[in-house]
C-alpha positions, 0 to 999 in steps of 0.5 A, a space after each residue: 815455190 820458184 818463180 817458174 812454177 809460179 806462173 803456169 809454165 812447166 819446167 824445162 824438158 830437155 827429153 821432150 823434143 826426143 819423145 816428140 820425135 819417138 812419136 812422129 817416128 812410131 806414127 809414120 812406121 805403123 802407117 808403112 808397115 800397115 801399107 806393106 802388110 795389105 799388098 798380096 805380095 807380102 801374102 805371097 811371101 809370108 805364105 810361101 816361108 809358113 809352108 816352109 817352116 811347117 814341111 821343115 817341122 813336120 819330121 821334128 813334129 812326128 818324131 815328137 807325138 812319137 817319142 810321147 806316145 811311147 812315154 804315156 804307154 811306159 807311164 800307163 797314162 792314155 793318149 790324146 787318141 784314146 781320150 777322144 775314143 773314149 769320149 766318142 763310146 761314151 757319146 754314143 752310149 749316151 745317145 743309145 740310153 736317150 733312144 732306150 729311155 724314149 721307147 721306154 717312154 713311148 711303151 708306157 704310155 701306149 700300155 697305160 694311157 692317161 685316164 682322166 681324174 689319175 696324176 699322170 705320175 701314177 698313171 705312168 708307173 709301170 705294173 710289174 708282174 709278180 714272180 711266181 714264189 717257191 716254197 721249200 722246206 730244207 728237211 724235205 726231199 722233193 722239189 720245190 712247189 710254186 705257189 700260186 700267184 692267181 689268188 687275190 692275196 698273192 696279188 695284193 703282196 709285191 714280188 720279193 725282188 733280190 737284194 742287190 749289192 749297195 753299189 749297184 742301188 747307188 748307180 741304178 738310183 743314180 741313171 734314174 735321179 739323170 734320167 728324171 732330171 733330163 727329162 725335167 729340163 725338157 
């Protein structure tokens, strides 16, 4: 170890007076400029060159949005117009639902109210009348005869629904799992 490190001193720096002088220098700017920029006339000017800059760009500005809607038409891709309608129809269908859903609501329980000793979850499914069944026998001529649905044994056997196509149960099993846990998060 050399002798002037030897006592605490630091080694000479011959850049230290210019980065004392940087600092002084960056000080006294930052306090000029923060007076410059709070005066109304500056506001003023800086105003008046930004309506400048944006009545100069405005042609350029149209003139683009042009030249892209005309590219996303040629490449079969949606504007950001038809995204924003798409998303207000959506919002709107959804809000037609909810309104759907609480009427829904609102008829199942004027049409069943709670009664006491029932779940509630019981109490609210809905009773769906049967339809009438048809028997028809293929070798025979005459018209289909219904029978009757009145008896007791024809009311103890639900309705025979038709089949639907895989798909459609997915969805309807899908807006029914939405519509259970919207209401669970009420």
């Amino acid at each position: 170890m050399g002798e002037g490190q030897a006592g605490g001193s630091k080694p000479f720096d011959p850049l230290e007076s210019f980065r004392g002088l940087r600092d002084i220098y960056l000080d006294t700017m930052a306090k000029a400029m923060v007076q410059a920029v709070n005066t109304e006339s500056y506001a003023k000017a800086s105003g008046a060159m930004l309506d400048t800059t944006l009545t100069m760009s405005a042609p350029l500005r149209e003139g683009l949005e042009k030249s892209m809607l005309q590219v996303l038409e040629q490449l079969s891709l949606p504007s950001r117009q038809d995204i924003i309608t798409l998303a207000e129809r959506f919002t709107n269908l959804e809000m037609r639902l909810d309104d759907m859903d609480a009427k829904l609501d609102r008829i199942l329980g004027l049409s069943h109210p709670a009664q006491p000793g029932v779940p509630a979850e019981s109490a609210a499914k809905p009773v769906v009348p049967a339809a009438p069944r048809v028997k028809s026998d293929p070798a025979s001529t005459q018209p289909a005869v219904p029978v009757a649905t009145h008896t007791p044994a024809a009311a103890a056997k639900p309705a025979a629904r038709p089949k639907q196509a895989a798909p459609a149960k997915k969805a309807a099993k899908s807006v029914a799992a939405r519509i259970a846990a919207r209401k669970g998060a009420k």
